[in-house]
N, C-alpha and C positions, 0 to 999 in steps of 0.2 A: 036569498039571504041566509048564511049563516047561523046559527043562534048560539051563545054560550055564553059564560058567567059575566054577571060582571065585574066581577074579582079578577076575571082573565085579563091578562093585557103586556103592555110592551113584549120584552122577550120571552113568555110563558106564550103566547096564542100562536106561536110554532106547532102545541101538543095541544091545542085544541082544534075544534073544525077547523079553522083559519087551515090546519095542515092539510087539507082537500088540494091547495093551489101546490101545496109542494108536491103531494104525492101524482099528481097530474104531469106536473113538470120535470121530474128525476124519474117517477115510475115508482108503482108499490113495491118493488122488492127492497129498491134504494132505500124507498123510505121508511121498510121496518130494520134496515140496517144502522138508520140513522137515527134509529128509537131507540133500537139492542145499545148501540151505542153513548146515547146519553144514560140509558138505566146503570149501563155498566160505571158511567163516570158519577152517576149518584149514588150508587154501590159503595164505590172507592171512598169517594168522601164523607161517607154514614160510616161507614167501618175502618177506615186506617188510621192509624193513629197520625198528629199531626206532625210529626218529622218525615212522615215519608207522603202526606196528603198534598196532593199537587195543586188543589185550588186553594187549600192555605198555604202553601208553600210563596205561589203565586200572588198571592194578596199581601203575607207579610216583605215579599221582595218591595211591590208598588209601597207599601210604606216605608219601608226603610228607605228607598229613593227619593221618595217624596220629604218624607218628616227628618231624615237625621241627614243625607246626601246631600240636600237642598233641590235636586232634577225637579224642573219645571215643566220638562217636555218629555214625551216620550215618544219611541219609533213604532210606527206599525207600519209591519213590511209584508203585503197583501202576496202571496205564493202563487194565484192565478190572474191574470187580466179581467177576470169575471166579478172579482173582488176591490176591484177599483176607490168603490165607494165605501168600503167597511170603515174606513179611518172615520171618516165623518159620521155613521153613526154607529161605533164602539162605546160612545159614553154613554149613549143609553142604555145599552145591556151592563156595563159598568156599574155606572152610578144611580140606574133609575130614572133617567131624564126621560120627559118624556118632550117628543118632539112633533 
C-alpha cells in the first residue's frame, strides 16, 4: 500500500507515490520527462503574463463558449487509441469531479 496525504487526490496523485504504477509502466526515464514536463508547464503559468498563458488562455476560451457563445458540447478528439477513454473522464480533471 501506498501511503500519501490526504489532501492528495483526483488529478494531483499522478505526483504522488500513486506515480510508482506509471513509472513502472512507461519507464523512469519517461517518467522524469513527464515531471520536467509538467514543472515546465507550471513554470509557464507562474510566470507569463495572461495574454500569452496558455491555461488561462484555455480557460477563458471554455468560458467564452460556454457563457457568451451559448456551446453546450464540446469535442474531445483523443490523438492515440490508447486514449479512448479520456472523454469520459476529462471532467474530473476539469472541474474537480470526483468519480
Amino acid at each position: 500500500m501506498f501511503e500519501f496525504w490526504d489532501w492528495v487526490g483526483g488529478r494531483y496523485s499522478l505526483w504522488s507515490a500513486i506515480g510508482l504504477s506509471i513509472v513502472l509502466s512507461i519507464g523512469f526515464d519517461n517518467f522524469v520527462e513527464l515531471l520536467s514536463g509538467a514543472h515546465a508547464m507550471d513554470k509557464h503559468f507562474s510566470t507569463t503574463p495572461a495574454e500569452k498563458n496558455l491555461p488561462v488562455l484555455l480557460a477563458l476560451i471554455g468560458i467564452w463558449y460556454n457563457n457568451f457563445f451559448g456551446a453546450e458540447t464540446e469535442a474531445i478528439l483523443p490523438y492515440d487509441q490508447y486514449m479512448h477513454r479520456f472523454a469520459r473522464v476529462l471532467p474530473a480533471g476539469q472541474y474537480g469531479v470526483q468519480r
